[in-house]
Structure formats: structure tokens, C-alpha cells
C-alpha positions as CSV (number, residue, x, y, z in Angstrom):
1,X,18.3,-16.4,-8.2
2,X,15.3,-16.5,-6.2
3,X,13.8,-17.5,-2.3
4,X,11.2,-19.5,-1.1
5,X,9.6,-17.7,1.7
6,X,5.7,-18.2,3.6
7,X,4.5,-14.5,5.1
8,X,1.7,-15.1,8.0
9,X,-0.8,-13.4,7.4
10,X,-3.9,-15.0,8.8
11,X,-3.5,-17.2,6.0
12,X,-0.6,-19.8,5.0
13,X,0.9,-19.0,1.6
14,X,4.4,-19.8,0.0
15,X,5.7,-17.5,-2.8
16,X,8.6,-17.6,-4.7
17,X,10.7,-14.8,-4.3
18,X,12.7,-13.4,-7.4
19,X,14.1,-10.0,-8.1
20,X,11.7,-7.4,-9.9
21,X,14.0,-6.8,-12.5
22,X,13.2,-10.9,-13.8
23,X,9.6,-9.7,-14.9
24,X,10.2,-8.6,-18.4
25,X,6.3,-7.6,-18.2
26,X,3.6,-6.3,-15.7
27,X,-0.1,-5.8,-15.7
28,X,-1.6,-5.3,-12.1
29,X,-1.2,-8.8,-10.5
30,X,-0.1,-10.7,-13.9
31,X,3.4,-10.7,-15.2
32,X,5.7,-12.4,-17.5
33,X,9.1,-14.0,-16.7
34,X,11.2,-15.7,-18.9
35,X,13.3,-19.3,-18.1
36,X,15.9,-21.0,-20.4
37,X,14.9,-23.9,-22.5
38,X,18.1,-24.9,-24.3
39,X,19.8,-21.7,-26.2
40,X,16.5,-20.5,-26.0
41,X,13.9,-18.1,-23.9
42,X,10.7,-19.0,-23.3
43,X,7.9,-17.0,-21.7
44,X,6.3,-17.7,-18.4
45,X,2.7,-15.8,-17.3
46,X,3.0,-15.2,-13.2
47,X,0.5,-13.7,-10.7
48,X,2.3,-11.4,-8.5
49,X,1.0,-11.5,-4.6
50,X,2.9,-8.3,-3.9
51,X,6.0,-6.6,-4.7
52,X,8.5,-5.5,-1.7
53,X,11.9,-3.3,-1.7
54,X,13.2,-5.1,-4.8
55,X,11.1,-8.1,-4.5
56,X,8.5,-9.8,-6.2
57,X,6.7,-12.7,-4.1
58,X,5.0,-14.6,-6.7
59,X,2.0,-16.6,-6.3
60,X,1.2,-18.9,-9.2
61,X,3.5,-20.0,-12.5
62,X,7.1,-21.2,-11.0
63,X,6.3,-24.2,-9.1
64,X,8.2,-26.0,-10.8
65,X,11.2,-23.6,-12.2
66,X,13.8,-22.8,-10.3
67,X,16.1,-20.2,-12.6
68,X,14.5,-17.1,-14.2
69,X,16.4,-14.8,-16.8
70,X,17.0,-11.7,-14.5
71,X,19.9,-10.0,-16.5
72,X,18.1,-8.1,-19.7
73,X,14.9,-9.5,-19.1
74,X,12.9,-6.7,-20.2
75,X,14.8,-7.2,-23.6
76,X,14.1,-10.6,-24.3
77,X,11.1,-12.2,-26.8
78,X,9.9,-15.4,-26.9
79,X,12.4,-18.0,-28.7
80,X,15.1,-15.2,-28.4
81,X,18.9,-17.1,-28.9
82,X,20.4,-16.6,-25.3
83,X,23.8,-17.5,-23.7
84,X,24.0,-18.5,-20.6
85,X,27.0,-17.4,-18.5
């Protein structure tokens, strides 16, 4: 579950906006998500623009994914077996 969304600030960007609790990892700007490929979880790096309320407007890494794991993502390793309900 996540939003598209373009702040004005001066400048014209589009983020994609997901829940902070999908970042199983953060470091400053830089952050780590995690999609579904198959039964499986693999790893996506993300540059985080900002985070707001519960938010995270993300700047680079899901142009093309449109699910992230957001339930028990700060348990989840690379190749972990997952179920999807």
C-alpha cells in the first residue's frame, strides 16, 4: 500500500509514498524495503526525500514496484520464505 504524490516546492518531484513501517532498514537518506518475488523476499536499497507523520516519500528505487512488504518488515532477510495473505 502506497501513494504517488508531487510536493511543490520550488521544484517538481514525484515520490512514492509508503508507510515507515515498510523500511526494514534506515541510514540517514538510504533505506531498505523489501518486495515479493515468488514465495520469496527480496531486498530493495531506497533514498528517502523525507519522512512525514507516518510517511515515507521516497525518492529513488520503486519506480517500477508497486507492493512493498509492510507487515514484519523489520523481520525479514533476503530470500526469507514469505506467505502472502
Amino acid at each position: 500500500m502506497f501513494a504517488n504524490t508531487e510536493i511543490k516546492s520550488g521544484k517538481s518531484h514525484s515520490y512514492k509514498v509508503i508507510p515507515v513501517s515498510s523500511l526494514a532498514e534506515i541510514a540517514g537518506k538510504k533505506g531498505v524495503v523489501y518486495i515479493s518475488a515468488g514465495n520469496k523476499a527480496k531486498k530493495i536499497p531506497v533514498s528517502i526525500a523525507k519522512i512525514e507523520d507516518n510517511n515515507a516519500f521516497i525518492s529513488q528505487g520503486l519506480s517500477d514496484i508497486d507492493k512493498v512488504i509492510n507487515e514484519g518488515a523489520g523481520f525479514i532477510a533476503e530470500s526469507s520464505t514469505i506467505n502472502i495473505q
